[in-house]
C-alpha positions in Angstrom: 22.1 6.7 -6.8 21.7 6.7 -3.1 23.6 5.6 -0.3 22.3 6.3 3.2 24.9 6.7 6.1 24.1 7.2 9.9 26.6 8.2 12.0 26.1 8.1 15.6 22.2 8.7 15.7 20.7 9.0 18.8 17.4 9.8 20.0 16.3 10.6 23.4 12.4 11.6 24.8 12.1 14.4 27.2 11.1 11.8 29.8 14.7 10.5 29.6 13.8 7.3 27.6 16.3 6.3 25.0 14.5 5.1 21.9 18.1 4.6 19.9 21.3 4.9 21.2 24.7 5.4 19.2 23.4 3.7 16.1 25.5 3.6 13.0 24.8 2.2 9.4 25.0 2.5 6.2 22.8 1.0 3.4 24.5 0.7 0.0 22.6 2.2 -3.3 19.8 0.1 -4.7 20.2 -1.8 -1.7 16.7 -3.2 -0.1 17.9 -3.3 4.0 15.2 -4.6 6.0 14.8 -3.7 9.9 13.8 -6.5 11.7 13.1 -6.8 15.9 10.1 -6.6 18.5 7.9 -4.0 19.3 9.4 -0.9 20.9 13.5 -2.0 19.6 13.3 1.4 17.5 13.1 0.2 13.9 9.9 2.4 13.2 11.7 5.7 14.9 14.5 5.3 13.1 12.5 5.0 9.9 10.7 8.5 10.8 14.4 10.2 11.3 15.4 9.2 8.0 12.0 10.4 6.7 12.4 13.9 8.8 9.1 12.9 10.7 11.5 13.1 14.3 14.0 15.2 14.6 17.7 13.1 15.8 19.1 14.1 19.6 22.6 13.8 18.4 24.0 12.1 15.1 24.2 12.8 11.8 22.3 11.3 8.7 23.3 11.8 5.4 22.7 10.9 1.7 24.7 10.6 -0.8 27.3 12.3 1.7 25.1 15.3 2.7 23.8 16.1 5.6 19.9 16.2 6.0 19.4 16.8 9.6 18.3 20.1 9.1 15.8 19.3 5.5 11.7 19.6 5.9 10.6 15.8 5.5 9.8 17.5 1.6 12.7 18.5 0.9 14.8 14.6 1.5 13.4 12.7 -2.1 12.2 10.4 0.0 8.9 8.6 -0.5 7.2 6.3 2.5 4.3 4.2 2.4 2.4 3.2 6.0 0.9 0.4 8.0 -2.2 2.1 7.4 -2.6 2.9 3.1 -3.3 6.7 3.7 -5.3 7.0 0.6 -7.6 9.8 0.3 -11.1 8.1 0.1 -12.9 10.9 -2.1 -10.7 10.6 -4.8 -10.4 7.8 -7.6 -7.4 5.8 -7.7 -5.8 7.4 -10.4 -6.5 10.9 -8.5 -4.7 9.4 -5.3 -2.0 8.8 -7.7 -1.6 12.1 -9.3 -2.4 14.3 -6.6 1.5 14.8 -5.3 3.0 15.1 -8.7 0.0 17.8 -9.1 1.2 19.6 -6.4 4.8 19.8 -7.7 3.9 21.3 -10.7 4.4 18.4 -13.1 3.5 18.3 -16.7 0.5 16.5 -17.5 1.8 14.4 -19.9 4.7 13.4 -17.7 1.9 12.6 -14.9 0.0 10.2 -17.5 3.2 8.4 -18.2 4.2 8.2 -15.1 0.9 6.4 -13.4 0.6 4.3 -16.6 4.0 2.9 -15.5 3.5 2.3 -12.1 -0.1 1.1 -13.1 1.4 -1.6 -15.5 4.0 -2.4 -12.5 1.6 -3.0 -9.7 -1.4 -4.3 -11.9 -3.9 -1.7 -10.9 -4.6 -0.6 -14.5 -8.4 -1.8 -14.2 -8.9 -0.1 -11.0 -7.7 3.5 -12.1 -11.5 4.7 -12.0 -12.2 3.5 -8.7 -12.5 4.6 -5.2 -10.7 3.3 -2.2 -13.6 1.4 -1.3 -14.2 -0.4 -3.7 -10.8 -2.1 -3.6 -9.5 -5.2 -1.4 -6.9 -5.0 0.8 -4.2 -5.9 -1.2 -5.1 -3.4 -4.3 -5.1 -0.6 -2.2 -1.9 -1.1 -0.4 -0.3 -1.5 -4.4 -2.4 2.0 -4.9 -0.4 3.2 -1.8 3.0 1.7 -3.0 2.1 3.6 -6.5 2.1 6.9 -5.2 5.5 6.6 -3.7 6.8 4.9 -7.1 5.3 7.9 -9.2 7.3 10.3 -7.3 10.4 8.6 -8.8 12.2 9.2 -5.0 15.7 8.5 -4.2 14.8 6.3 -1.3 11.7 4.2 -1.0 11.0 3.3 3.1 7.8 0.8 4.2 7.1 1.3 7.4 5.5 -2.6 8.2 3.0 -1.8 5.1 1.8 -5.4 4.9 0.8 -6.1 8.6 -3.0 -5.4 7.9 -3.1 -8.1 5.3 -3.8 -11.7 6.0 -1.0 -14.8 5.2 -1.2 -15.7 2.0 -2.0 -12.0 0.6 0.9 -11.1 2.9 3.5 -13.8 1.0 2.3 -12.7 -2.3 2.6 -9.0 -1.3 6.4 -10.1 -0.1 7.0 -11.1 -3.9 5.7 -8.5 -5.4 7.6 -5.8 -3.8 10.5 -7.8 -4.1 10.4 -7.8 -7.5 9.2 -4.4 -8.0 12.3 -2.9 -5.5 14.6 -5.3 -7.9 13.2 -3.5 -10.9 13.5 0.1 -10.3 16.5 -0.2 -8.1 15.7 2.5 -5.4 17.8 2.5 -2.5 14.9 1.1 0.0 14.3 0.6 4.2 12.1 -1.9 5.1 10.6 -2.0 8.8 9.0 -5.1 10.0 9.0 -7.4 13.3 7.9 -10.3 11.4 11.4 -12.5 10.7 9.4 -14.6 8.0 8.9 -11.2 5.8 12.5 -10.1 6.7 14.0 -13.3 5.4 11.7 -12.9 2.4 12.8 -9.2 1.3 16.5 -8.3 2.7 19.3 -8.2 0.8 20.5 -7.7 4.2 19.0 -7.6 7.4 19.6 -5.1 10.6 18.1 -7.4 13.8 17.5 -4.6 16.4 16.7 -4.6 20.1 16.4 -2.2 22.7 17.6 1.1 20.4 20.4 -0.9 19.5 21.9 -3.0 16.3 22.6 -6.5 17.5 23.3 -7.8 13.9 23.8 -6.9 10.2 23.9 -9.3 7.9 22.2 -11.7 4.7 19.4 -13.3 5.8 21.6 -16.8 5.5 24.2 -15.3 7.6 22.1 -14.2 10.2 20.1 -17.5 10.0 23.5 -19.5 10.1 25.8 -17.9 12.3 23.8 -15.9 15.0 25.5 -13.2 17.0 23.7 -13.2 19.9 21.5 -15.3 21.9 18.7 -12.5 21.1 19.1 -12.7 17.5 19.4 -16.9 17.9 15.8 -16.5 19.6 14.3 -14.3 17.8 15.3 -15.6 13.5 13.9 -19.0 13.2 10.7 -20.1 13.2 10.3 -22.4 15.6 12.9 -20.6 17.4 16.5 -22.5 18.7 16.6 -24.7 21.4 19.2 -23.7 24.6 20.8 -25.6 26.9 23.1 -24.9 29.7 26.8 -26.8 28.9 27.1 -27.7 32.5 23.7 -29.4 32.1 24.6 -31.3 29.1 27.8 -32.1 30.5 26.1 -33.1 34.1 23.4 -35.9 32.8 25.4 -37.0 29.5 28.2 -37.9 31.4 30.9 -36.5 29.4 32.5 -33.0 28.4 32.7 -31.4 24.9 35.4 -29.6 23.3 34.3 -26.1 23.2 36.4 -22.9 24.4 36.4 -22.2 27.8 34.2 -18.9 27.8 31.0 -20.7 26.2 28.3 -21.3 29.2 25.1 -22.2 26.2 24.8 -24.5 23.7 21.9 -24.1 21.2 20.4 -26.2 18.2 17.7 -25.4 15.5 15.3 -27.7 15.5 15.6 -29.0 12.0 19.5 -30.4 12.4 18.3 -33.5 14.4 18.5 -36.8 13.6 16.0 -39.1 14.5 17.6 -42.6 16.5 20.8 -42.8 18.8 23.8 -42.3 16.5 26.5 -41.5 19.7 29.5 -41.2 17.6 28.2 -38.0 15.7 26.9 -35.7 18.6 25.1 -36.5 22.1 21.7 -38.5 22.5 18.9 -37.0 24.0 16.1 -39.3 25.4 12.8 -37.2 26.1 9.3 -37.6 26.1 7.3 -36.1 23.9 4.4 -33.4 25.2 2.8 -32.3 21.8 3.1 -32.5 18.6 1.9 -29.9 15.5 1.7 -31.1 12.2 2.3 -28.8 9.5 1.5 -30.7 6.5 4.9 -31.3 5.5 5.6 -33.4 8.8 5.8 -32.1 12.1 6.9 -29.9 15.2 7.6 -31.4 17.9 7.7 -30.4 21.8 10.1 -33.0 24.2 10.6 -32.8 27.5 15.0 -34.0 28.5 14.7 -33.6 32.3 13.2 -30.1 33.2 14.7 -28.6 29.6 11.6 -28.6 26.8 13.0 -28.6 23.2 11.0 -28.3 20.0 12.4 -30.6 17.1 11.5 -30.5 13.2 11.2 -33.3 11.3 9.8 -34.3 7.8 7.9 -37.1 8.9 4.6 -37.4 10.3 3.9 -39.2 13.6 1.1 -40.9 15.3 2.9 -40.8 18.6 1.7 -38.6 21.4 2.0 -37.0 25.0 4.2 -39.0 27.3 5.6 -41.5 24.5 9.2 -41.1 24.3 11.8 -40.0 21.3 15.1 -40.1 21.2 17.3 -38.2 18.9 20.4 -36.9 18.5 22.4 -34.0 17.5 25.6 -33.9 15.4 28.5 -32.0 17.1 28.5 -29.4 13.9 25.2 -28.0 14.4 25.9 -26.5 18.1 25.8 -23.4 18.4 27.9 -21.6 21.0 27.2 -18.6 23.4 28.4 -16.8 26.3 25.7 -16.6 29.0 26.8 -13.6 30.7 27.0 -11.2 27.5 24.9 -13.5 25.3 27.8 -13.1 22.4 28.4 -16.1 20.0 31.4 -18.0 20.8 34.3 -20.5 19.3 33.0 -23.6 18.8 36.5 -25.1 19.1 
C-alpha cells in the first residue's frame, strides 16, 4: 500500500523563480497518475521532490501519512527510472539488475528470483548475458524499468522514460508499461509533456502549467469537459478551435443562449458535420487553406473571415487551397469559457 499526499508544496530557486507554487495532491494506492504539461510547468521538479532529489521550500509530502521531507532519497522505497536508461555499460544485463539488491544485502537466491520475475515480465530473458550495447532502444529502457521493478518499491515514478524512442516503439512501450503497472499494482507517477502518452497511461491525469495544477481528472473527463482554455489547447490532438462569442454573434447574425459571463466558444475538430444543417448549431462558410491526410481521412485547415479552424473528418478529399467548405456545428458540442480568467463556463 501507498498513498502519496502533498500538502502545500512549494518550491522556490534562490533567484526568486517559483518552479511550483501551493501545489496539493494526492494519488490513491496502486494508482498510475500521470503529469502532463509543457516544458518548464514543473512536472519533472515535482517528480524529484517526491524522489528526495530537491529538497521542498515549504510543504509537506507524505506517504502513507508520514512525513518524508526530511528522508535521504534511499531511505523513501521509491524507485525512478530516467529519460536517459542510466545503465552501467560494463556490466551484463543481468549485472545492471542485481547490482542494487547486491548492495542491500539480499540473499542470492531471493536476487535470482527476483530478476527471473521481472525478466519474464519485461521479456529480456534472452538478453540477461548481454551488455548495454548490444541492445536496442527499447530493450534497454525494459532493462532500466527492471531494475526499479526488482527493488519491489512502494512507489514506481518515470520521469518521461520513453521520449528517446521513436513512435511506434514509443506506443508499444505505452502498452507495456501499462500493463506491467496494472500487474504489480505499485502506486506510480508518471511525467510526460506528450498528451498522446498521458491519455494512453493515466488512470488519472494532473494537466500542469506554470508551477501550478490547472486540472485533475480521467483522461475522458479532461478530454470532455476542459477546465480551462489552457487545458482545452493543450489535450487534443489537433487542438480545439476558439472563437470570440461576439464574433460569432457579429457575422451569424444572431445571439446564442449561453450565460452571461462566457466571452469564448470552442469546438474539437471532430464534432462537425459536413453540409448546412441550421437548425442543429451555426453554419460556417470558409475556404479551405490545406489539407493533411492521415490515412483514415483528413485534417483540415479553413479560413471563416480572419479566424482559421482545423476540422476532422473521416473522409478523404480531393479539394484544395481556396475551394470552399461549409460545415456546421451542433449547439451541444460548444464549449464555453471566460476570456478574462480562461475558466470553463455554463453552457446554459
Amino acid at each position: 500500500m501507498a498513498i502519496i499526499q502533498l500538502s502545500n508544496i512549494k518550491k522556490q530557486y534562490d533567484n526568486n523563480i517559483i518552479v511550483i507554487d501551493d501545489l496539493n495532491l494526492t494519488v490513491a494506492d496502486k494508482e498510475l497518475l500521470v503529469l502532463v504539461g509543457p516544458s518548464g510547468c514543473g512536472k519533472s521538479t515535482l517528480l524529484r521532490i517526491i524522489a528526495g532529489l530537491e529538497q521542498v521550500t515549504s510543504g509537506e509530502l507524505y506517504i502513507d501519512n508520514e512525513c518524508i521531507n526530511e528522508r535521504e532519497p534511499a531511505d523513501r522505497d521509491i524507485a525512478m527510472v530516467f529519460q536517459n536508461y542510466a545503465l552501467y555499460p560494463h556490466m551484463t544485463v543481468r549485472g545492471n539488475l542485481e547490482y542494487g539488491l547486491k548492495n542491500r544485502k539480499t540473499p542470492k537466491d531471493e536476487i535470482n528470483r527476483r530478476i527471473t520475475h521481472a525478466a519474464k515480465l519485461l521479456q529480456i530473458e534472452p538478453f540477461l548475458d548481454r551488455k548495454p550495447r548490444q541492445l536496442s532502444g527499447g530493450q534497454r529502457q525494459r532493462v532500466a524499468m527492471g531494475r526499479v521493478i526488482v527493488r519491489q518499491p512502494r512507489v514506481f515514478l518515470f520521469d518521461e522514460p520513453l521520449s528517446n524512442l521513436d513512435a511506434k516503439l514509443r506506443a508499444q512501450m505505452c502498452i507495456e508499461i501499462k500493463t506491467l503497472q496494472r500487474s504489480l499494482e505499485t502506486t506510480s507517477l508518471y511525467v510526460t509533456h506528450d498528451q498522446l502518452e498521458a491519455m494512453t497511461l493515466a488512470d488519472r491525469i494532473v494537466v500542469m502549467n506554470k508551477g501550478a495544477i490547472e486540472q485533475i481528472g480521467t483522461p475522458m473527463e479532461i478530454y470532455d469537459t476542459p477546465a480551462t482554455t489552457f487545458v482545452a489547447d493543450f489535450i487534443g490532438s489537433p487542438p480545439m478551435n476558439f472563437l470570440d462569442r461576439k464574433i460569432l454573434e457579429r457575422y451569424l447574425g444572431h445571439s446564442w443562449s449561453y450565460s452571461q459571463e462566457t466571452e469564448l466558444l470552442a469546438f474539437r475538430p471532430e464534432v462537425i458535420l459536413l453540409g448546412e444543417y441550421p437548425d442543429q448549431g451555426p453554419v460556417f462558410h470558409t475556404q479551405i487553406e490545406l489539407i493533411k491526410p492521415v490515412g483514415t481521412g483528413c485534417h483540415i485547415l479553413t479560413r471563416w473571415n480572419d479566424t482559421i479552424f482545423t476540422v476532422e473528418i473521416r473522409e478523404r478529399l480531393t479539394s484544395d487551397y481556396g475551394k470552399k467548405l461549409s460545415f456546421t456545428v451542433p449547439h451541444q458540442n460548444f464549449h464555453t469559457f471566460n476570456k478574462t480568467t480562461g475558466k470553463r463556463t455554463s453552457n446554459k
